[in-house]
CHARMM internal coordinates of N, CA and C (Angstrom, degrees):
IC EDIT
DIST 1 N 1 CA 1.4427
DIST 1 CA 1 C 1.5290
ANGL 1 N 1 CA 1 C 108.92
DIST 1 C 2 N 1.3470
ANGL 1 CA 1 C 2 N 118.11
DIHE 1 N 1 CA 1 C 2 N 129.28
DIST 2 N 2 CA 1.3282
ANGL 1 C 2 N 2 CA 139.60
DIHE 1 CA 1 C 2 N 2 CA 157.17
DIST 2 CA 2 C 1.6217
ANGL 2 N 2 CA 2 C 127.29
DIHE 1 C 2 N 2 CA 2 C -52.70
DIST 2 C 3 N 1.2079
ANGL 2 CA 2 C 3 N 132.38
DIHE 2 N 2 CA 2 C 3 N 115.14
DIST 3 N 3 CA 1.4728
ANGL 2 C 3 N 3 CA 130.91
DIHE 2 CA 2 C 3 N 3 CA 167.27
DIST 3 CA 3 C 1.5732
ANGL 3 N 3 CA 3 C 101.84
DIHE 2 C 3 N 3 CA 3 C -70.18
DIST 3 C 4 N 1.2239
ANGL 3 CA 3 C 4 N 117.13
DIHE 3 N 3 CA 3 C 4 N 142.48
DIST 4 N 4 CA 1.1712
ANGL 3 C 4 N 4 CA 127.06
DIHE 3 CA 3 C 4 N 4 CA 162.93
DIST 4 CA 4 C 1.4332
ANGL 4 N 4 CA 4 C 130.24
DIHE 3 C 4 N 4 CA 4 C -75.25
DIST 4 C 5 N 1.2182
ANGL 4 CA 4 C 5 N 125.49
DIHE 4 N 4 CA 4 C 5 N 147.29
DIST 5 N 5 CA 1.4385
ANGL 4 C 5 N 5 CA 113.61
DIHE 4 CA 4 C 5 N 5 CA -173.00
DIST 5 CA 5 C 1.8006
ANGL 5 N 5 CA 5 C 117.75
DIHE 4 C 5 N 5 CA 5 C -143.92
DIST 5 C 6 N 1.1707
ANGL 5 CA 5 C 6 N 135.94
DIHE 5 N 5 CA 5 C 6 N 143.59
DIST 6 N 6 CA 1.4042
ANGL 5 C 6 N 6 CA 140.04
DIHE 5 CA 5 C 6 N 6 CA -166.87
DIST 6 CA 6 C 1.2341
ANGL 6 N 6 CA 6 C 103.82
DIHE 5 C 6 N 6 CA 6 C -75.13
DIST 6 C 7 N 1.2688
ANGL 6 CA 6 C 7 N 126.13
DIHE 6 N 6 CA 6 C 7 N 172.98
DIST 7 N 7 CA 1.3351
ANGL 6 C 7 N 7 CA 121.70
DIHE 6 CA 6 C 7 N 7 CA 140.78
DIST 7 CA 7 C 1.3968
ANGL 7 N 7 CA 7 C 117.17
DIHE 6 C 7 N 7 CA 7 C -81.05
DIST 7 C 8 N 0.6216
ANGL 7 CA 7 C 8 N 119.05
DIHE 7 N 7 CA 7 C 8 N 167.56
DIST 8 N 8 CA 2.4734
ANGL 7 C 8 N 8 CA 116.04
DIHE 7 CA 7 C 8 N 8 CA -175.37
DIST 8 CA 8 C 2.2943
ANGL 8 N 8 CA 8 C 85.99
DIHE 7 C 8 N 8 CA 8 C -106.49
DIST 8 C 9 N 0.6950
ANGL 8 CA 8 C 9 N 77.17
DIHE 8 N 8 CA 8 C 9 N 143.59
DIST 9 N 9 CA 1.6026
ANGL 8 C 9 N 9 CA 109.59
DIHE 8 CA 8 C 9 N 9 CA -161.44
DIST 9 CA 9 C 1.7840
ANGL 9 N 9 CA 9 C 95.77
DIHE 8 C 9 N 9 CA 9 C -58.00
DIST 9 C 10 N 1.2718
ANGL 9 CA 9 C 10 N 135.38
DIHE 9 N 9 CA 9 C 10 N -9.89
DIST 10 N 10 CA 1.1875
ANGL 9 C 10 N 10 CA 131.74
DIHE 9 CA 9 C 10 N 10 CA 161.96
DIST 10 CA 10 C 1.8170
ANGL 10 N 10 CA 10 C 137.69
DIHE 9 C 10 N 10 CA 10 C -89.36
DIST 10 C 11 N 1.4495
ANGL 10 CA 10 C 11 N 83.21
DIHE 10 N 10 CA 10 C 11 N -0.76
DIST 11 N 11 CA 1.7356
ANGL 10 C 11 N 11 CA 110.89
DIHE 10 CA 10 C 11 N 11 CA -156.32
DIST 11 CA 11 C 1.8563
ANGL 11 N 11 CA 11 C 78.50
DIHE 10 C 11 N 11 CA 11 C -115.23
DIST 11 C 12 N 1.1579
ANGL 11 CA 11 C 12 N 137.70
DIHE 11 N 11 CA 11 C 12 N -13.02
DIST 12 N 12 CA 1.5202
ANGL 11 C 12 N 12 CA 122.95
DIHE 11 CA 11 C 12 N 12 CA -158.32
DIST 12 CA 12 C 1.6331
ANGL 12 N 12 CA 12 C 99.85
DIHE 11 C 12 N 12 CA 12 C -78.18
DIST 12 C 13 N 1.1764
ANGL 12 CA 12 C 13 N 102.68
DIHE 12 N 12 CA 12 C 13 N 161.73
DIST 13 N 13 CA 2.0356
ANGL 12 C 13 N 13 CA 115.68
DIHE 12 CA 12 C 13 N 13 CA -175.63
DIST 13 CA 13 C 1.5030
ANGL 13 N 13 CA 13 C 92.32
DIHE 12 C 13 N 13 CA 13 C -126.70
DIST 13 C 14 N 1.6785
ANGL 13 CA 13 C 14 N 97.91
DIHE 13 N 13 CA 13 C 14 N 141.37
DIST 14 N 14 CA 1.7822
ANGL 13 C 14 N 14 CA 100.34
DIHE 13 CA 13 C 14 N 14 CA 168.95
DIST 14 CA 14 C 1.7730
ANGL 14 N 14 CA 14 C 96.40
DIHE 13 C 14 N 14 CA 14 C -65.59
DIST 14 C 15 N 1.4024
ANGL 14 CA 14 C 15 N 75.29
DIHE 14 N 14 CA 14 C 15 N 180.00
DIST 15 N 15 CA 1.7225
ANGL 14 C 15 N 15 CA 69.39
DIHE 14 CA 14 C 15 N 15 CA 176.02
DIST 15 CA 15 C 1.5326
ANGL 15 N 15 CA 15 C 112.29
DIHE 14 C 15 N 15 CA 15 C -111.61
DIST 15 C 16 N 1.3295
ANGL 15 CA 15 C 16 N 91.88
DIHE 15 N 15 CA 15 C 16 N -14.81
DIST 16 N 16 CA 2.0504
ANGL 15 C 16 N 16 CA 105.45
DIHE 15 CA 15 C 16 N 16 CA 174.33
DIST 16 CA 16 C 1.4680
ANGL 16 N 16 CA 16 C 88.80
DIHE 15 C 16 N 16 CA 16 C -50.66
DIST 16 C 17 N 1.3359
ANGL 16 CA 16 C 17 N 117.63
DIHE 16 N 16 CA 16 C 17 N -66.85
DIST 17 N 17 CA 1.6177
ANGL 16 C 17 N 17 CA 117.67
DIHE 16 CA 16 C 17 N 17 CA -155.14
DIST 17 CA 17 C 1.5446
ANGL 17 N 17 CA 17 C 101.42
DIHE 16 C 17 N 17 CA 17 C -84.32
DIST 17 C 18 N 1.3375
ANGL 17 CA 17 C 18 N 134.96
DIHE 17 N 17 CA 17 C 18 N -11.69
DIST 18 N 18 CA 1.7024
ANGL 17 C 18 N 18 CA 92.23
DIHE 17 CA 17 C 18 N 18 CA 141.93
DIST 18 CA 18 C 1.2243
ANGL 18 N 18 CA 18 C 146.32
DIHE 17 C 18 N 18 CA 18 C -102.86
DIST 18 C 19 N 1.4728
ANGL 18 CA 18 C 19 N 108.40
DIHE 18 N 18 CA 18 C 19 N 15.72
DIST 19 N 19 CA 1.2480
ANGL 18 C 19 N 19 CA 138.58
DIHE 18 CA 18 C 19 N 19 CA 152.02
DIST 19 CA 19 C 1.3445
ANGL 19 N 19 CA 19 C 98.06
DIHE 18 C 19 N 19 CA 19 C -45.19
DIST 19 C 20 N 1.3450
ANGL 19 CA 19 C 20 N 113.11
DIHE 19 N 19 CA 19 C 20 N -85.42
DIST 20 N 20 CA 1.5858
ANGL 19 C 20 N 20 CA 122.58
DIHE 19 CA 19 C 20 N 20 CA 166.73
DIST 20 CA 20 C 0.8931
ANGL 20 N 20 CA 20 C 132.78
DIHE 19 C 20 N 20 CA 20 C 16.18
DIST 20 C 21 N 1.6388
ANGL 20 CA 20 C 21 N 103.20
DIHE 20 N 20 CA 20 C 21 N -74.95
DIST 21 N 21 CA 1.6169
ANGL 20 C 21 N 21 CA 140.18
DIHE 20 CA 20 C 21 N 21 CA -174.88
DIST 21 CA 21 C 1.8442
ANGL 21 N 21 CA 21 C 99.99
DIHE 20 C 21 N 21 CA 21 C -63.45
DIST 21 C 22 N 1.0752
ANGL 21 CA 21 C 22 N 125.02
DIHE 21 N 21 CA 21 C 22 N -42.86
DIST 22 N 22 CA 1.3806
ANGL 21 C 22 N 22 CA 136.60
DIHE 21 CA 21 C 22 N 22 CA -147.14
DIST 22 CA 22 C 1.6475
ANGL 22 N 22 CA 22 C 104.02
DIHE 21 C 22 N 22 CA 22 C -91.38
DIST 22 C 23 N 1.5208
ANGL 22 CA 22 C 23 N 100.22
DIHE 22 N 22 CA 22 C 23 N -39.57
DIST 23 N 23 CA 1.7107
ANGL 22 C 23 N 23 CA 114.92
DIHE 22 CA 22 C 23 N 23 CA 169.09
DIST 23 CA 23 C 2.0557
ANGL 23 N 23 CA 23 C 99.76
DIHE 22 C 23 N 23 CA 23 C -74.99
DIST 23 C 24 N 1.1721
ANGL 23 CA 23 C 24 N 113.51
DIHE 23 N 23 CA 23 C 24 N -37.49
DIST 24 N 24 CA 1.6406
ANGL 23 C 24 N 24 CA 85.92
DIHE 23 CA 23 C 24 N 24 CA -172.17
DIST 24 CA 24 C 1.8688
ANGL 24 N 24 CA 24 C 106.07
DIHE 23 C 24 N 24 CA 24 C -102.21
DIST 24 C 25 N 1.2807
ANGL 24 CA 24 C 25 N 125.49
DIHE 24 N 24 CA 24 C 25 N 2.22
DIST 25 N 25 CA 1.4725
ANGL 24 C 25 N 25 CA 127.80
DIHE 24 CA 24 C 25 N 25 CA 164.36
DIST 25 CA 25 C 1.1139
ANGL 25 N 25 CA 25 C 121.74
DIHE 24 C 25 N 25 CA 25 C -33.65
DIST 25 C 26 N 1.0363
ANGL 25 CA 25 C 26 N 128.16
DIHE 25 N 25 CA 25 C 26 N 114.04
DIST 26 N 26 CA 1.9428
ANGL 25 C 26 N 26 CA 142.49
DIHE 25 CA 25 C 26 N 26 CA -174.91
DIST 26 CA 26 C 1.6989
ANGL 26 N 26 CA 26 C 97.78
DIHE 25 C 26 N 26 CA 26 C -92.54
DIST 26 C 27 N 1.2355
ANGL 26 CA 26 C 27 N 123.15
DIHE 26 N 26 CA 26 C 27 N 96.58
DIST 27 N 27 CA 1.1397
ANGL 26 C 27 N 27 CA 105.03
DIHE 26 CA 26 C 27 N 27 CA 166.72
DIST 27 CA 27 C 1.4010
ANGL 27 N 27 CA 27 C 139.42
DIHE 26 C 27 N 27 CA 27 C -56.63
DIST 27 C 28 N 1.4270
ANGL 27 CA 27 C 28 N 110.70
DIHE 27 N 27 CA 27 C 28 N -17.67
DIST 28 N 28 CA 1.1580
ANGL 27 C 28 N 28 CA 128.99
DIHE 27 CA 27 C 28 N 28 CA -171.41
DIST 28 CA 28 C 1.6010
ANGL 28 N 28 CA 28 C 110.56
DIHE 27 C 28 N 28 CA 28 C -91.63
DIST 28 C 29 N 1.0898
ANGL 28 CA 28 C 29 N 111.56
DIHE 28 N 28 CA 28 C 29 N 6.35
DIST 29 N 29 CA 1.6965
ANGL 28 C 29 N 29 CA 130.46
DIHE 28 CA 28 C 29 N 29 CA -173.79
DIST 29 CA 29 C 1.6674
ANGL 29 N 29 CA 29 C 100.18
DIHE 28 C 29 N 29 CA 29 C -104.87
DIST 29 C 30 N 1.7297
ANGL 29 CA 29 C 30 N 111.69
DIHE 29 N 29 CA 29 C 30 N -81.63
DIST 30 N 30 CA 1.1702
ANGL 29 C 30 N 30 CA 137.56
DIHE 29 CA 29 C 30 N 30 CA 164.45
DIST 30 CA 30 C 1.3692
ANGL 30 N 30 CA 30 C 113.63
DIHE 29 C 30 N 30 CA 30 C -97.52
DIST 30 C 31 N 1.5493
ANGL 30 CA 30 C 31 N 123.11
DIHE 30 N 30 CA 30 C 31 N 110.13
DIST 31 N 31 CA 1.3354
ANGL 30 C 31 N 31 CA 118.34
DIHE 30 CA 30 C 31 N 31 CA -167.94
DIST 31 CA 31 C 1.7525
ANGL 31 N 31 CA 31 C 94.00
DIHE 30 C 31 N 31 CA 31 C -111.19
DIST 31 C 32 N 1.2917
ANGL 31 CA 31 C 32 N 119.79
DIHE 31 N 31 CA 31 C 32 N -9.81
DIST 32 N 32 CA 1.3577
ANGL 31 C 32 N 32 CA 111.42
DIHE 31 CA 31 C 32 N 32 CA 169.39
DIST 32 CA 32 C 1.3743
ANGL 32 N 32 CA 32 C 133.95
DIHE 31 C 32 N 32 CA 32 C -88.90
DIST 32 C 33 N 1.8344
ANGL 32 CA 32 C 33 N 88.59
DIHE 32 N 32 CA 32 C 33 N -19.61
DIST 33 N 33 CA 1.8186
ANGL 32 C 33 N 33 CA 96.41
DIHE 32 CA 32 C 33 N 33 CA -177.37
DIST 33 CA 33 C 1.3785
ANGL 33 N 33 CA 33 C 110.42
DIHE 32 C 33 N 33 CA 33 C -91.09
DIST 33 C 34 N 1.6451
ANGL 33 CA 33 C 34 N 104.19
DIHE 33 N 33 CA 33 C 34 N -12.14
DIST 34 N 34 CA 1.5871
ANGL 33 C 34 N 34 CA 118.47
DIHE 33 CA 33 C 34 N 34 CA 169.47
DIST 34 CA 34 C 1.2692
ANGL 34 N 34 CA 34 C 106.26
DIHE 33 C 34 N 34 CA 34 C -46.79
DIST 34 C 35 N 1.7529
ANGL 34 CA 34 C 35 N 110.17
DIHE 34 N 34 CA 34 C 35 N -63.09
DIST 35 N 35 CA 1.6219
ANGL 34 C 35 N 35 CA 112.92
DIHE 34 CA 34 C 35 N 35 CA -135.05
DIST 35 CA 35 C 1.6673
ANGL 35 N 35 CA 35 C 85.20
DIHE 34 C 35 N 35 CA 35 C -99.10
DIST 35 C 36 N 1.4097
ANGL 35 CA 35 C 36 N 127.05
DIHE 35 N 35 CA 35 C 36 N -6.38
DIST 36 N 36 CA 1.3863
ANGL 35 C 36 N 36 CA 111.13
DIHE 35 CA 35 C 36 N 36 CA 150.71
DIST 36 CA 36 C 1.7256
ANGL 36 N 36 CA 36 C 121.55
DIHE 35 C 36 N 36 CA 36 C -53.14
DIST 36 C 37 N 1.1758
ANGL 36 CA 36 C 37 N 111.33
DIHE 36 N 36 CA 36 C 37 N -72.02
DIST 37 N 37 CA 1.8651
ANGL 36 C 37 N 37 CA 132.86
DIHE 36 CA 36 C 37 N 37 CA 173.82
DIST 37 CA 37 C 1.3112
ANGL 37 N 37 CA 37 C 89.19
DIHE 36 C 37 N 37 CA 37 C -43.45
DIST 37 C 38 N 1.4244
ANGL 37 CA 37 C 38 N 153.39
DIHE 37 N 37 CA 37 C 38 N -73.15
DIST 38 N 38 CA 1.4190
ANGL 37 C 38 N 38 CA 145.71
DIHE 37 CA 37 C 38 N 38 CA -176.21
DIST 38 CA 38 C 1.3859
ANGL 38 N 38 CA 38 C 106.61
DIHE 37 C 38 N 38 CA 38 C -34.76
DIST 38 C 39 N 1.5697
ANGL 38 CA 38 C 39 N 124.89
DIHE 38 N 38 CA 38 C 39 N -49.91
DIST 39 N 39 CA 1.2269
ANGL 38 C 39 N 39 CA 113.21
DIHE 38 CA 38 C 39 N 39 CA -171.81
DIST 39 CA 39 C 1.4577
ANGL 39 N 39 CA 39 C 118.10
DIHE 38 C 39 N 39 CA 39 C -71.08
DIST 39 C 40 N 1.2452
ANGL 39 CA 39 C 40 N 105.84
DIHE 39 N 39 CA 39 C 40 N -36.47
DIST 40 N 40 CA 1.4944
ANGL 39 C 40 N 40 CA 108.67
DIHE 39 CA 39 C 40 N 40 CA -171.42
DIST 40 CA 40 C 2.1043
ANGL 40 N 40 CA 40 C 99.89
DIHE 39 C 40 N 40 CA 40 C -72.06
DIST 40 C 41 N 1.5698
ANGL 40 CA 40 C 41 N 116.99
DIHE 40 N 40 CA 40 C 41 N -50.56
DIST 41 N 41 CA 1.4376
ANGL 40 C 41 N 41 CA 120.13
DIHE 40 CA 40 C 41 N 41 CA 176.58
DIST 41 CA 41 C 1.2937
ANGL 41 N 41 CA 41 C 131.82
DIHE 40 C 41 N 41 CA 41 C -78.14
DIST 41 C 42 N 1.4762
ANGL 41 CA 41 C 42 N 129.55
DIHE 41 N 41 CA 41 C 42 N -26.42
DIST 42 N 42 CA 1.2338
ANGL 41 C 42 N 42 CA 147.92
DIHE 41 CA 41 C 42 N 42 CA -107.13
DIST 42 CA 42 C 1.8265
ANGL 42 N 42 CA 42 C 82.01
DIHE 41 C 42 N 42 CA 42 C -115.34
DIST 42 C 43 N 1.4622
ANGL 42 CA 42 C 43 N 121.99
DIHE 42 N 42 CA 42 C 43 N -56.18
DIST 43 N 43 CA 1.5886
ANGL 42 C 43 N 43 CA 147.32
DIHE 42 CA 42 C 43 N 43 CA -170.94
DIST 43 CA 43 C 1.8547
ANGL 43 N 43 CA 43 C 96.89
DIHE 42 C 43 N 43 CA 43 C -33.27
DIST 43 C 44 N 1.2865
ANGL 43 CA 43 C 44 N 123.03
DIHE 43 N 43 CA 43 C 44 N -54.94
DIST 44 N 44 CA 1.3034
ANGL 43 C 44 N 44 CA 121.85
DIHE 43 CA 43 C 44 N 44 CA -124.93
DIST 44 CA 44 C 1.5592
ANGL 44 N 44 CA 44 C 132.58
DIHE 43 C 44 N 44 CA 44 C 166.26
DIST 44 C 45 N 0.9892
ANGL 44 CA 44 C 45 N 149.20
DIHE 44 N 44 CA 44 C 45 N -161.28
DIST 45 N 45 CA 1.7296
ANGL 44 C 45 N 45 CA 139.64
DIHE 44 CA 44 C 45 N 45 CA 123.22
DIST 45 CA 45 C 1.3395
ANGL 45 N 45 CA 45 C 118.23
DIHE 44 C 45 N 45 CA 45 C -18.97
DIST 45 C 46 N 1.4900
ANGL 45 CA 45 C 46 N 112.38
DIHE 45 N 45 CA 45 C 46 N 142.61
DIST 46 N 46 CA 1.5570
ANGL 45 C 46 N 46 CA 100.25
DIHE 45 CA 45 C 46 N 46 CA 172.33
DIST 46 CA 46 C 1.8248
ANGL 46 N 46 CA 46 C 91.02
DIHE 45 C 46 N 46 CA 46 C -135.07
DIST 46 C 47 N 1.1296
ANGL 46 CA 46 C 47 N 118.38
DIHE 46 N 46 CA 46 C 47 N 136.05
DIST 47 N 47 CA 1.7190
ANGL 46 C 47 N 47 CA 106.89
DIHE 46 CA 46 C 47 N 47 CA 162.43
DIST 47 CA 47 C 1.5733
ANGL 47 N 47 CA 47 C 112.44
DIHE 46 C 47 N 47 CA 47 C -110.83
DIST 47 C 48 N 1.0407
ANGL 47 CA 47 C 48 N 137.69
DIHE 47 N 47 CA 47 C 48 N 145.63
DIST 48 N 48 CA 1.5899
ANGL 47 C 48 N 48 CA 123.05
DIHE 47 CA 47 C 48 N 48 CA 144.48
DIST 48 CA 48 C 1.1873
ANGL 48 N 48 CA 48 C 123.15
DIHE 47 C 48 N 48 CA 48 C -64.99
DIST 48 C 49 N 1.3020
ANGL 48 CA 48 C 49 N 116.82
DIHE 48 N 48 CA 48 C 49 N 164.08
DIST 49 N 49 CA 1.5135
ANGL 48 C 49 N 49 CA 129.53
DIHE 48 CA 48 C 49 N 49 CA -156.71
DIST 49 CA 49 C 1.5446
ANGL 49 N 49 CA 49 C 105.21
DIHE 48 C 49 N 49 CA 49 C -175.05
DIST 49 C 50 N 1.0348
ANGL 49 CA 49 C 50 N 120.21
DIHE 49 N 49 CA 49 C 50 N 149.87
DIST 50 N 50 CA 1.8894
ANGL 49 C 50 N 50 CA 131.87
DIHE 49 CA 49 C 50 N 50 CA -176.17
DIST 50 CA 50 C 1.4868
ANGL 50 N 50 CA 50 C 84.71
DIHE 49 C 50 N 50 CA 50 C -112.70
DIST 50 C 51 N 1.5119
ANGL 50 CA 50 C 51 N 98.48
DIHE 50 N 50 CA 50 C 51 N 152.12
DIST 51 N 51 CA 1.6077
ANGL 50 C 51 N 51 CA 125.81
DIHE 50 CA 50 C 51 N 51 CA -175.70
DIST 51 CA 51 C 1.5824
ANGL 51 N 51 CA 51 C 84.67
DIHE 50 C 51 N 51 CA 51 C -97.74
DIST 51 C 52 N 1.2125
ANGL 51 CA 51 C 52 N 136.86
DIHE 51 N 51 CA 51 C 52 N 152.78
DIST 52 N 52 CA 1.3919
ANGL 51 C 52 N 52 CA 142.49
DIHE 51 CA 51 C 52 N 52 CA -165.49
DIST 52 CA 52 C 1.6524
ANGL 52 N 52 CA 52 C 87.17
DIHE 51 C 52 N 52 CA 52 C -83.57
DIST 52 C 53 N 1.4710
ANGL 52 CA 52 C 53 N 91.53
DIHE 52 N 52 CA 52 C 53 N 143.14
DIST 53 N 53 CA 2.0054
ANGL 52 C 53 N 53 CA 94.38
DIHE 52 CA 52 C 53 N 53 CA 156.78
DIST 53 CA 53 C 0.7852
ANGL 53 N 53 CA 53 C 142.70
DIHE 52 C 53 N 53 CA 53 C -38.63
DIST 53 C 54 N 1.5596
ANGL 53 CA 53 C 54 N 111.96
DIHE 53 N 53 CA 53 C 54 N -44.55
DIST 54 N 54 CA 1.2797
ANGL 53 C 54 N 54 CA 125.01
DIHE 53 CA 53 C 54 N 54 CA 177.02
DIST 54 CA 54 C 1.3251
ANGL 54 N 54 CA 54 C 117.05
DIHE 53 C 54 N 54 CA 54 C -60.46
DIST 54 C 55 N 1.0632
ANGL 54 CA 54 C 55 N 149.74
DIHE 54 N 54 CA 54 C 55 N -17.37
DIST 55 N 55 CA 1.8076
ANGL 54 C 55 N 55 CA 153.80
DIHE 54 CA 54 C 55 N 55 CA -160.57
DIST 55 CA 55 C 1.8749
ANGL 55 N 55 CA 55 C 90.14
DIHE 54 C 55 N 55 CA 55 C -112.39
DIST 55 C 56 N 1.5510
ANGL 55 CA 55 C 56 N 77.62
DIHE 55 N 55 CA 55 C 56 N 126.52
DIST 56 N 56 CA 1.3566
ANGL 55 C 56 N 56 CA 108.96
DIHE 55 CA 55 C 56 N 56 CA 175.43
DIST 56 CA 56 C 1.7657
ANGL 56 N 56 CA 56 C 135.69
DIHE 55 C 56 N 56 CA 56 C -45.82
DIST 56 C 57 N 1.0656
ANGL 56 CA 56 C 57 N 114.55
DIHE 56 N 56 CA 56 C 57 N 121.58
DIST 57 N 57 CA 2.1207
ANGL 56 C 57 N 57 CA 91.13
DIHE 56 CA 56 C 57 N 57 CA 173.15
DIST 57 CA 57 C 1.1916
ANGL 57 N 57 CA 57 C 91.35
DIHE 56 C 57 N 57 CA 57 C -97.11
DIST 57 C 58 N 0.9645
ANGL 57 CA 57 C 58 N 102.85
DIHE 57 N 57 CA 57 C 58 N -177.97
DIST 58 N 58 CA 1.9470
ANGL 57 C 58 N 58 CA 145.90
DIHE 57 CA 57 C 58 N 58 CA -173.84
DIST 58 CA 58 C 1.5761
ANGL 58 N 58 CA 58 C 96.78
DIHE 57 C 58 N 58 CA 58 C -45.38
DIST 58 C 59 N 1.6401
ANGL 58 CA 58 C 59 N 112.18
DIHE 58 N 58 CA 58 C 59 N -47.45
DIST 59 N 59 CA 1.2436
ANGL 58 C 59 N 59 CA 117.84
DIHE 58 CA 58 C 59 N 59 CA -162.65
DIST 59 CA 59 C 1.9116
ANGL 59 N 59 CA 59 C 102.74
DIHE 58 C 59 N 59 CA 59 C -76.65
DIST 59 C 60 N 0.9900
ANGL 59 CA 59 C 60 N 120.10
DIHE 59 N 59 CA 59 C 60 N -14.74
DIST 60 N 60 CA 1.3122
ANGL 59 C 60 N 60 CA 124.68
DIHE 59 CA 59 C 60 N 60 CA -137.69
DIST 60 CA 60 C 1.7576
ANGL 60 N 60 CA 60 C 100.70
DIHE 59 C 60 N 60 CA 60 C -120.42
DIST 60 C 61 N 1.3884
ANGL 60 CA 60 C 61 N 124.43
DIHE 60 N 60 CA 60 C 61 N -28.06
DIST 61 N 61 CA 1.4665
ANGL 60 C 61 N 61 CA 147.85
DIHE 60 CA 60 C 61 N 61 CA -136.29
DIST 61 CA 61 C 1.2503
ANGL 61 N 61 CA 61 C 94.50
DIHE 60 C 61 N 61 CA 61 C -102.63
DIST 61 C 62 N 1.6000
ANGL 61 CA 61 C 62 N 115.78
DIHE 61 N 61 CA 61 C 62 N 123.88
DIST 62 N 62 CA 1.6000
ANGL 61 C 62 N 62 CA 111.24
DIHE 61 CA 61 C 62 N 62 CA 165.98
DIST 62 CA 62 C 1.7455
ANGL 62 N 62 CA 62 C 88.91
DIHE 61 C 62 N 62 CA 62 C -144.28
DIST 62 C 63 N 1.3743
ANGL 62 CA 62 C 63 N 97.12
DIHE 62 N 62 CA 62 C 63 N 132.01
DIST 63 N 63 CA 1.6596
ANGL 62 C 63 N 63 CA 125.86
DIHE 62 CA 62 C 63 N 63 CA -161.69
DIST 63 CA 63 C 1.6818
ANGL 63 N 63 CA 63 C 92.18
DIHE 62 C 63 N 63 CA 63 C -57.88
END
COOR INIT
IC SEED 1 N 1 CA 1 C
IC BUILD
């Protein structure tokens, strides 16, 4: 099992603009950063949402 982790508040993306990214992706250009953005858009509905404060980033995390 995996701990979960935030992003740290300098690393965060709107989500309009990677929405963005995901509507103008050429797969045939970038076929990996495609079928990344597919996974996260590609499903269905997407909403944004904040990971609560409390949960750790990378910087912050001791196992």
């Amino acid at each position: 099992m995996s701990d979960a982790l935030r992003f740290p508040d300098f690393e965060t993306v709107a989500f309009a603009d990677l929405r963005r990214e995901y509507e103008r992706c050429d797969p045939t250009v970038q076929p990996e950063r495609c079928a990344r953005l597919t996974a996260l858009f590609g499903h269905g509905p997407v909403e944004p949402a904040a990971f609560p404060e409390s949960m750790p980033t990378i910087y912050d995390y001791e196992p």
